[in-house]
C-alpha positions as CSV (number, residue, x, y, z in Angstrom):
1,X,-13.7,-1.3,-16.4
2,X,-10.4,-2.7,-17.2
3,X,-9.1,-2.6,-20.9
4,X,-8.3,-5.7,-22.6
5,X,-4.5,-6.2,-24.5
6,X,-6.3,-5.4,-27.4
7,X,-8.1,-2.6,-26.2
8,X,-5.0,-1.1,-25.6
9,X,-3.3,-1.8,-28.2
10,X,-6.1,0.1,-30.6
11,X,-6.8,2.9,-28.5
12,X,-3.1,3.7,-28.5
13,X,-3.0,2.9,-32.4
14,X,-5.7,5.3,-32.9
15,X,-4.1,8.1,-30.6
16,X,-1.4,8.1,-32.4
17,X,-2.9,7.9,-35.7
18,X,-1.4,5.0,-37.1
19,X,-3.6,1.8,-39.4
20,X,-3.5,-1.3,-39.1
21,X,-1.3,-1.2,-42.1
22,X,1.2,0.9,-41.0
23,X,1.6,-1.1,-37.7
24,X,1.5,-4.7,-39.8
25,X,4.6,-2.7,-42.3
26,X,6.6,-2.2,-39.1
27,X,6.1,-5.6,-37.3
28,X,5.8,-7.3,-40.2
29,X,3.0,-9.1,-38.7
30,X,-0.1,-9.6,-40.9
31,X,-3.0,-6.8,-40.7
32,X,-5.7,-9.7,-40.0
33,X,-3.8,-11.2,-37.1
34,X,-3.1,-7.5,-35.5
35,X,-7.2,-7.3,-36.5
36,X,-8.0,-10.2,-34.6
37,X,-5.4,-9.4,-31.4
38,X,-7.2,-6.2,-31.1
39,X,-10.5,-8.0,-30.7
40,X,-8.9,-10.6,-28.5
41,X,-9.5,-13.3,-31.4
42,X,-6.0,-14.0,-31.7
43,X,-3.3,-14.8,-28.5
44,X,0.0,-12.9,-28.8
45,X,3.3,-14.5,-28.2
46,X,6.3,-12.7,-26.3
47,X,7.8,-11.8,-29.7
48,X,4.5,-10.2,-31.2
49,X,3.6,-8.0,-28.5
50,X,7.4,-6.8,-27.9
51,X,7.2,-5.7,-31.7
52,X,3.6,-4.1,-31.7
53,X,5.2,-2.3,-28.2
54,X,8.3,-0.9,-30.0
55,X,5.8,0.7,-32.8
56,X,3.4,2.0,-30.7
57,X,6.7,3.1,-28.3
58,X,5.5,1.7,-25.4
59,X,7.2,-1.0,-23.0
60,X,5.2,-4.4,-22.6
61,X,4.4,-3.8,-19.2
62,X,2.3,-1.0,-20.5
63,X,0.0,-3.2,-21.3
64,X,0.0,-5.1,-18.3
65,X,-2.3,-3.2,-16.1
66,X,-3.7,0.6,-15.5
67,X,-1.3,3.9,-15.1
68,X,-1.8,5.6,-12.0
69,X,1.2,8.0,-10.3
70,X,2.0,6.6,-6.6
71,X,3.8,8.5,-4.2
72,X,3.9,6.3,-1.5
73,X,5.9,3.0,-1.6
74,X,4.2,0.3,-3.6
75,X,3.8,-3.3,-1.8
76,X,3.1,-6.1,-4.7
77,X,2.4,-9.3,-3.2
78,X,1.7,-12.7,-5.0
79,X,1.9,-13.8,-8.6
80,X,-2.2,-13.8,-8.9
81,X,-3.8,-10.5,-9.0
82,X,-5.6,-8.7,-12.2
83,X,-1.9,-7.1,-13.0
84,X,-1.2,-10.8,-14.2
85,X,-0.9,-11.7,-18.1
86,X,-0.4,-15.1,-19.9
87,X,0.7,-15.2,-23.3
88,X,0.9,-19.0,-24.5
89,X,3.0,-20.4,-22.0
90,X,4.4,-17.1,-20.2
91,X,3.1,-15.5,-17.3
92,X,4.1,-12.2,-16.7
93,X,3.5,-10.3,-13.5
94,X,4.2,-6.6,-13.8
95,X,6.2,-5.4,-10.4
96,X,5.8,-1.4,-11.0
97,X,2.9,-1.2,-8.8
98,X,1.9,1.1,-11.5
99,X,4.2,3.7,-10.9
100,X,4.8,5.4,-14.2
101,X,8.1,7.3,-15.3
102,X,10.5,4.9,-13.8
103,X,13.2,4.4,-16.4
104,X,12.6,0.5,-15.9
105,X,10.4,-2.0,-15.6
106,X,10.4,-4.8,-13.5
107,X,8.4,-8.0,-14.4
108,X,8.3,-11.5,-12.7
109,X,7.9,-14.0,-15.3
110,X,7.3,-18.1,-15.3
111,X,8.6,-19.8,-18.7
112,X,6.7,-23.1,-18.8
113,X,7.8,-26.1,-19.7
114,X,8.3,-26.6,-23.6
115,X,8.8,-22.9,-24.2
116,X,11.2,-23.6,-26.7
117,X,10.3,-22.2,-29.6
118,X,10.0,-18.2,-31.0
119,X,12.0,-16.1,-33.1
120,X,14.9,-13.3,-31.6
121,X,13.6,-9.9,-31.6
122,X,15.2,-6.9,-30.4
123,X,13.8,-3.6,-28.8
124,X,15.3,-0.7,-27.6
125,X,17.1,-0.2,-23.9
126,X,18.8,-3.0,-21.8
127,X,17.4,-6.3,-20.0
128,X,18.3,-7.4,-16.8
129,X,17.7,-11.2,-16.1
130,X,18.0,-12.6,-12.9
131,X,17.1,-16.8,-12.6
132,X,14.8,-17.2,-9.3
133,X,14.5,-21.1,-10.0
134,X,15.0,-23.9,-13.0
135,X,17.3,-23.4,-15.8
136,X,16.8,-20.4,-18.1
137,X,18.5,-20.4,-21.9
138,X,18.7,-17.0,-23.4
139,X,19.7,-16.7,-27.1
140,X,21.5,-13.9,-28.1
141,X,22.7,-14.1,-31.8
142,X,24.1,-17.0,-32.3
143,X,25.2,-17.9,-28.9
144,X,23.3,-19.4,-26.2
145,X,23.9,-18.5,-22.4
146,X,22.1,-21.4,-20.2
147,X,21.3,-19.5,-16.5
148,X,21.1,-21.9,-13.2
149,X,19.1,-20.3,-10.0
150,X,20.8,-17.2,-8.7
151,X,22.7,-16.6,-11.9
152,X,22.1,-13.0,-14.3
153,X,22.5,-11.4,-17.0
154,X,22.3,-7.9,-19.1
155,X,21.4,-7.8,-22.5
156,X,21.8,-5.2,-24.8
157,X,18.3,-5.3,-25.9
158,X,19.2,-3.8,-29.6
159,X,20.8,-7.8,-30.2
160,X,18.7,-10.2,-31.6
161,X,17.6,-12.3,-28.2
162,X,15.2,-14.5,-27.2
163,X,14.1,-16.5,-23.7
164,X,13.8,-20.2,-23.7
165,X,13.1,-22.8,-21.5
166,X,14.6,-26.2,-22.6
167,X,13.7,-28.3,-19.3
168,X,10.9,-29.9,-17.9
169,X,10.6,-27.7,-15.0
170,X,9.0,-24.2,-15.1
171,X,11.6,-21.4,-15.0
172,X,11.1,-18.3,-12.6
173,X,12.7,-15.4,-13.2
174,X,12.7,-11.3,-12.8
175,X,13.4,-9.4,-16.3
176,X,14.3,-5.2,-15.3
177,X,14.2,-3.8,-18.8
178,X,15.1,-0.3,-19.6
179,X,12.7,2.1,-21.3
């Protein structure tokens, strides 16, 4: 049976011994929102889970789908398939093929229309950010980089940054972020 976001996110809690208090200290999220994430009461946004990651030192793509070691080349086809995850108007589809111990990981991601709002957070590592269609505005600090099809960038993930899609088109892009 496949584990929920929230199942995840308190198993690993629990293995590393850590309360709902500790975790809200760190985030500073509220104890009854991380509560109601764990039992999928509450949706995450991008910012939420990237700080409840960062505490429980894990990359977002963790929770994304099941570990499992490959040896042989991995084949991911299609943006529908379990290893899929919406939060509000993101949709992230994790391109590890569930190899583990990469250094990176690679995600496709759709920014709907109207994702325009959401606070800069930082993590550790470096982001890749490579525009596969529409117009992607990236925030970091106080400058904003607006990214046409075909155009990148590489973030030092420790600046305040954040993802934003100011058009009326969905953007498509591919995000390789350090661990």
């Amino acid at each position: 049976m496949d584990k929920t976001i929230g199942d995840k996110i308190k198993s690993l809690r629990k293995e590393r011994k850590l309360t709902l208090k500790e975790i809200a200290d760190k985030t500073d999220l509220s104890i009854s929102f991380l509560s109601q994430v764990e039992r999928m009461k509450s949706s995450l946004t991008l910012e939420s889970l990237k700080k409840i990651s960062e505490v429980l030192q894990v990359n977002p793509s963790y929770f994304f789908s099941t570990e499992t070691k490959q040896k042989q080349p991995t084949v991911i086809r299609g943006i529908n398939s379990s290893a899929d995850l919406t939060v509000n108007q993101f949709i992230y589809k994790d391109l590890s093929g569930n190899h583990t111990g990469l250094g990176f990981n690679p995600l496709f991601i759709i920014l709907n229309p109207g994702e325009n709002k959401g606070n800069q957070f930082t993590h550790h590592g470096k982001e890749f950010l490579y525009v596969l269609d529409g117009i992607l505005t990236v925030q970091i600090n106080d400058e904003e980089y607006h990214l046409n099809e075909h155009d990148s960038i590489i973030i030092d993930s420790s600046s305040p940054h954040y993802w934003l899609n100011l058009t009326s088109t969905p953007v498509k892009f591919l995000c390789v972020s350090s661990e």
